[in-house]
N, C-alpha and C positions, 0 to 999 in steps of 0.2 A: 566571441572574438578569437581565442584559444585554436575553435576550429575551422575557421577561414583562412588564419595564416597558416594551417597544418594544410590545408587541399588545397590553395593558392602556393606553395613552396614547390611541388614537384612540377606541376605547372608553367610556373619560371625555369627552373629549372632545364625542363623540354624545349623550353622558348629558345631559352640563350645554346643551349645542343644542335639545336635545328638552325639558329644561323651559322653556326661553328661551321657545320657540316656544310653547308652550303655556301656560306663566301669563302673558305677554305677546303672546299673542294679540287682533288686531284686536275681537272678541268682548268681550274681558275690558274693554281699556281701553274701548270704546263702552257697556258697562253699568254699570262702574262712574266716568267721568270728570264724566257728567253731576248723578250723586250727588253727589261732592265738590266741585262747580262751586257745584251749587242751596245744598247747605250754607253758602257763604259767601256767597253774593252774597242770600239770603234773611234774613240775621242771623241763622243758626243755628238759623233755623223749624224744625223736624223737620217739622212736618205739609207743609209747602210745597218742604222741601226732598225728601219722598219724591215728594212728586206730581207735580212740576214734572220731578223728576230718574230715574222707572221711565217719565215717557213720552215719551222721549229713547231711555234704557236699552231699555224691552222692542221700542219701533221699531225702533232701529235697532241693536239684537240679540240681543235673547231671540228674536224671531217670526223676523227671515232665519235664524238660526242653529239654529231648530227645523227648518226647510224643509231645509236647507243638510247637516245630520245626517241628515235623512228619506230626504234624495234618496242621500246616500254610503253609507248602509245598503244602500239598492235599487239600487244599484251605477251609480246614475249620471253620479255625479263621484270621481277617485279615493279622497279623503278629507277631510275636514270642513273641510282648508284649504283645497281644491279649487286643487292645486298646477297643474294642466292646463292653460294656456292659453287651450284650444278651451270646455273647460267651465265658463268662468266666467258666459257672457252671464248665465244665467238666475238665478245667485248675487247677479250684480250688481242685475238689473233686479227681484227682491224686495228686496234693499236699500234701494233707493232710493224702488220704492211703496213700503215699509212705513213708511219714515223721513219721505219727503214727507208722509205722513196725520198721522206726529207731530208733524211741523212747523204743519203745518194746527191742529192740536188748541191747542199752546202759543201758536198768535196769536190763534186764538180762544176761548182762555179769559185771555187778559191777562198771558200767562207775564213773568218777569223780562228784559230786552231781552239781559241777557247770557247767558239760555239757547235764546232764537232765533238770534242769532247763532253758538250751538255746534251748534244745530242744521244751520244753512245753513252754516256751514264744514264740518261729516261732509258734506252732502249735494253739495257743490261737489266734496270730495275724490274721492266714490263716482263722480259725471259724470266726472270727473278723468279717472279711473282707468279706468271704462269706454272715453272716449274714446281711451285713450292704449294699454286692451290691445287693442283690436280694428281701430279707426285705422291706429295707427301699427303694430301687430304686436309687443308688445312688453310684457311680462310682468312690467309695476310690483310692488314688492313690496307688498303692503297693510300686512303688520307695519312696515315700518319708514316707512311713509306714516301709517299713526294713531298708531304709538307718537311719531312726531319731530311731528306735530298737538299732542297733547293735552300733549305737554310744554311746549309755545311756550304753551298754554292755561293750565297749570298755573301757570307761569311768572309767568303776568299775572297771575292772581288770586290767588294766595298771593305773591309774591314773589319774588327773585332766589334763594335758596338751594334753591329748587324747580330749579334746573339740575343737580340731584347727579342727578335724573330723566333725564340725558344720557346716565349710566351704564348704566342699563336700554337707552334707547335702541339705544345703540352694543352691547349686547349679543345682543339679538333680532335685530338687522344683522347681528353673527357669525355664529349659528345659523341664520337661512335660507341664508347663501353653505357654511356648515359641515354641511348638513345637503342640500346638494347644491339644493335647492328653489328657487332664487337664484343667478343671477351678480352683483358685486358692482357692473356697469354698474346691474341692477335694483332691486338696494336703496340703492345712493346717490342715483339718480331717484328713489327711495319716499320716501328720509329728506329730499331736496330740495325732493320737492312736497308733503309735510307741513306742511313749517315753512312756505312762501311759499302756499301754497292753504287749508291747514289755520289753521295758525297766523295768516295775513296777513289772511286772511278775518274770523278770529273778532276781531283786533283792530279791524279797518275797521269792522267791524259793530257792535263794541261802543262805539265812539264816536260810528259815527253815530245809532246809536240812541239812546244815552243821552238 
């Protein structure tokens, strides 16, 4: 008995890591954060809130995230997280054209000043992170960089009780150092330059455009 629940523990373990990692994936929050942003800050427009908030979404990640799949199919990078270091430039630098075009599209169609400013806090985060894995050599986490963003984001627009979203946070932080894909030097710089890049950004932005 003793030694079941000793090999069945890491096990679980892996389990609950591996959906961390994947229902809070950088992906997930970037398609879905700008949705429930546009929903509030539009007065609950549906029509304005879908429009404003899939061309955020499909920029910057339905379209990298199709490439991103395309390429780890054809074996170019190891997997759709593109855990590698070396492979991330080209991951990064469709990120960023595809999100930059959406950022272009939201100022020039008149978007709400606080969904440009989400836009240019992802797009600051993406330079971020580019600059800091191939700069400095040095393998930011991106989950715990967009998920510790769009909480500081969430935060501000719904409210303070939007902090129980910490909880996720600090859980996706587990599973990349749990799941081997992370040292915990790289997800505490993730979750760091979230909230102060991500996070600092979107509020700067939101005031001063107001």
């Amino acid at each position: 008995m003793p030694t079941t629940q000793a090999t069945a523990t890491p096990g679980t373990r892996r389990h609950l890591a591996r959906i961390a990692t994947e229902v809070l994936a950088p992906w997930v929050w970037v398609l879905g954060l700008p949705l429930v942003v546009a929903w509030k800050v539009t007065g609950h427009h549906l029509g304005e809130t879908v429009l404003w908030g899939l061309i955020v979404g499909v920029t910057g990640s339905l379209i990298p995230m199709a490439v991103i799949v395309r390429g780890a199919r054809k074996g170019k990078w190891d997997s759709h997280h593109v855990t590698d270091r070396a492979g991330r430039l080209v991951p990064f630098a469709v990120c960023i054209g595809s999100l930059a075009a959406g950022f272009a599209i939201l100022i020039a169609g008149g978007a709400p000043h606080e969904m440009v400013a989400l836009a240019a806090a992802e797009l600051v985060c993406l330079v971020a992170a580019l600059a800091i894995t191939f700069g400095l050599e040095f393998k930011i986490s991106m989950h715990a960089m967009v998920a510790a963003g769009a909480a500081v984001m969430l935060i501000r627009v719904y409210g303070p009780w939007l902090a129980l979203l910490c909880l996720g946070v600090a859980w996706v932080c587990w599973s990349r150092v749990e799941l081997g894909d992370h040292t915990k030097a790289e997800v505490t710089a993730g979750m760091a330059a979230g909230v102060v890049l991500g996070g600092g950004v979107y509020l700067f932005l939101e005031a001063v455009l107001a």
